[in-house]
N, C-alpha and C positions, 0 to 999 in steps of 0.2 A: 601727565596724561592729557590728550586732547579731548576738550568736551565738544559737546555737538555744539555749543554757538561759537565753538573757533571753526567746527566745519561747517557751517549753514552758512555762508556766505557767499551770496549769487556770482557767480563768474570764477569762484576760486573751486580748483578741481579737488574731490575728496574721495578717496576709495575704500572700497570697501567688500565683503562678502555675504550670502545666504545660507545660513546655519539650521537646518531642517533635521538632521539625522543623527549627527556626532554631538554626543554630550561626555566625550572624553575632555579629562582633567587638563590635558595641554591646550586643548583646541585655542585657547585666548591666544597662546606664544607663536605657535603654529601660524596663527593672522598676520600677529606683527610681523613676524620674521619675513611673512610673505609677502607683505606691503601695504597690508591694509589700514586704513586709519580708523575704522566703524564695522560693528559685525550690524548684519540686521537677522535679528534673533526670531524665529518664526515659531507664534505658538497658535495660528490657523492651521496648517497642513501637517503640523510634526506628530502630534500626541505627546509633548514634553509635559509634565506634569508641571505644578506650582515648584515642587521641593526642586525639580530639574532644573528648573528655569532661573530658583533661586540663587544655587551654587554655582550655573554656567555666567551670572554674571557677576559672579567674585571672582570668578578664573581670568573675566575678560577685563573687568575694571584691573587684576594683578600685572595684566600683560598690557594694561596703557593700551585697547582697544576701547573708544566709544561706542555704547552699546543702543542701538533701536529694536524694541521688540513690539514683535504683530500680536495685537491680542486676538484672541479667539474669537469673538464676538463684541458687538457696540455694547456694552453694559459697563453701567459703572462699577461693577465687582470687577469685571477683568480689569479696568484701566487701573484701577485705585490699588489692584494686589500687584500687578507689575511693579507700579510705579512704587510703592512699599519695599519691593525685593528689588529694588536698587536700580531697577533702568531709568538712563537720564531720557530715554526717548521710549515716544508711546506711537504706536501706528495703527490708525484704526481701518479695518479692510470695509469693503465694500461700501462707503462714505457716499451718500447720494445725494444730502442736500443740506443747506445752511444752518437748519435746526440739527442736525446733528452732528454740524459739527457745532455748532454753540453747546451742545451738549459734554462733546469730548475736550475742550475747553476750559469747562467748569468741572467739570469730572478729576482735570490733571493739576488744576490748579483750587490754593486754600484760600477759605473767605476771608476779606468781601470780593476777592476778585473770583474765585470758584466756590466748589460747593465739595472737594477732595478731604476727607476726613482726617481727620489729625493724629497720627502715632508717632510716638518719637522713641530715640535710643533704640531705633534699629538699623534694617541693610540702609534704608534710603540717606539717612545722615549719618552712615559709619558708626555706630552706635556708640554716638558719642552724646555726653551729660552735657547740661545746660538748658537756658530757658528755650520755650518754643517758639517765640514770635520772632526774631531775627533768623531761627530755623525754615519756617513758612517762605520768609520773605527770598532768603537765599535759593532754596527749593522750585516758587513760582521763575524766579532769574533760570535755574538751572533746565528745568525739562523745557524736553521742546516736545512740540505735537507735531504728526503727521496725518494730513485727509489722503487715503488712498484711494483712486478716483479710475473706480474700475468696470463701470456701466453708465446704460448710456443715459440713465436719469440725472448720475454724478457729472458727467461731460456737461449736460445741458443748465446743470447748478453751477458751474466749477466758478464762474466767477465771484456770485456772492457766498460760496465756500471759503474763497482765499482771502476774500474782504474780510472774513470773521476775525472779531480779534481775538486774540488766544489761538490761531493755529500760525505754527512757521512753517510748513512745508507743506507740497501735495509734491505724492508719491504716486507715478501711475502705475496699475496692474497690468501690466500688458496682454499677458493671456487671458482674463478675463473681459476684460473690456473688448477684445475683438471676438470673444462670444459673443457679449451683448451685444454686437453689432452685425453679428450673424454672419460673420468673415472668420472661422477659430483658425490663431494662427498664422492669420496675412496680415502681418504686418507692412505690408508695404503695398497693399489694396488703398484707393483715396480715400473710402470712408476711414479708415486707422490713420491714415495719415490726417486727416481736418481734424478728428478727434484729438489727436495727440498735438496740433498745433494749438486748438483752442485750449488746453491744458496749461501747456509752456506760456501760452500772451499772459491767461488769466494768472499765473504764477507771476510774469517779471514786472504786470501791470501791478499786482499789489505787495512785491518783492519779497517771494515765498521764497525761501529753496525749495530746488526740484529734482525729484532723486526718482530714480528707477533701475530694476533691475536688468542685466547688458549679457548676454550666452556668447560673442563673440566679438572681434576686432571690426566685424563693419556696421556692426548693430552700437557700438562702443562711440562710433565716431558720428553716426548717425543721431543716436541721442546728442552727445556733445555740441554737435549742431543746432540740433533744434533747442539747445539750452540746460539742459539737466545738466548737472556739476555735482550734484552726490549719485555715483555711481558703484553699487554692489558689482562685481563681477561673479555669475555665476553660482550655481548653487555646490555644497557641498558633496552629495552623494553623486552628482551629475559630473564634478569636475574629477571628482577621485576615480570615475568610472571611465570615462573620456584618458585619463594617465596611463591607467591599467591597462586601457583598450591599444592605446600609442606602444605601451610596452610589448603587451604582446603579439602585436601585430609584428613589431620590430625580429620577436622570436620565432616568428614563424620563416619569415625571410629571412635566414639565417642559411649559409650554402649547409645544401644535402640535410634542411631539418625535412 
């Protein structure tokens, strides 16, 4: 199975998808087969419950999908139950400044280097027996953290975000961030673009991976440029619809439909 520090590697491309809707039992196979190498599991916009969230990443850790999931909110509950139900990656949305990410941090990692509570002989370590301190130790190696950098107080932090220790990535919001910049959606307006440049420097300046989510082949190649190498392609309810839409368009053109 690839773990996320074989894909967090700056310059080496990783892909990946947006799992908002489908909490069906193949969705993990379904990935691979599709080319992905990481789902990014979203539990901001979806309503997935704990128990959902729990079982969707046994599905994806069975089908050798690396799993990052978005927690609901900055709180050290949501990071600590993720991170218990077995995701090796933790994403914390709307990330604005250096305290918190030294917060998310210490939230994903166990003392002395965090402050992440300790339960063993479950999802996070396979619920397997044995002592807990080389458990810890293996644990803090395994998860990675992401600062999602999606307003513009996060833009104006993003450096001493990415200097923190204990984060490996920032992940930008793109929709969101060009609300807060009072452009929704223009991405290719100068303010989104300085924004998203000063993201990428502060990323390669203190050698973050940089991941973002990509709806097309020119946004695809655009990111790739400005540096991102962990790239989701599209979301799940949006690509299945965009299929259907291809399909039935094709039936409609169809001679004497």
């Amino acid at each position: 199975m690839p773990t996320l520090a074989s894909l967090c590697v700056p310059g080496k491309l990783s892909t990946g998808h947006l799992v908002a809707e489908f909490n069906t039992p193949g969705i993990g196979h379904i990935l691979k087969h599709g080319g992905c190498d990481f789902v990014f599991l979203d539990c901001e916009h979806s309503g997935f419950s704990d128990e959902t969230v729990k079982w969707m990443v046994r599905a994806f850790q069975a089908a050798d999908v690396a799993v990052i999931t978005r927690a609901r909110a900055k709180t050290y509950t949501h990071v600590a139950r993720i991170l218990d139900m077995g995701s090796e990656g933790i994403l914390l949305p709307m990330l604005g400044t250096a305290e918190q990410a030294k917060d998310l941090a210490a939230w994903a990692h166990y003392p002395p280097v965090g402050a992440r509570g300790a339960g063993f002989g479950m999802a996070h370590d396979e619920y397997a027996p044995g002592p807990a301190a080389p458990k810890m130790v293996a644990a803090d190696k395994r998860v990675k953290t992401f600062a999602q950098i999606e307003t513009v107080e996060g833009v104006a932090n993003v450096d001493a975000i990415a200097a923190t220790p204990g984060i490996d990535g920032i992940w930008i919001g793109q929709f969101d961030l060009s609300a807060s910049l009072g452009i929704p959606a223009q991405f290719d307006h100068p303010k989104f673009r300085e924004a998203t440049l000063a993201i990428t420097a502060a990323g390669k300046r203190h050698g973050k991976t940089l991941g973002r989510l990509v709806m097309s082949e020119a946004e695809a190649r655009q990111a790739w440029d400005d540096g991102f190498h962990m790239l989701a392609y599209g979301t799940d309810a949006a690509t299945l619809q965009a299929a259907i839409l291809h399909g039935t368009s094709m039936l409609r053109r169809l001679p004497g439909a």
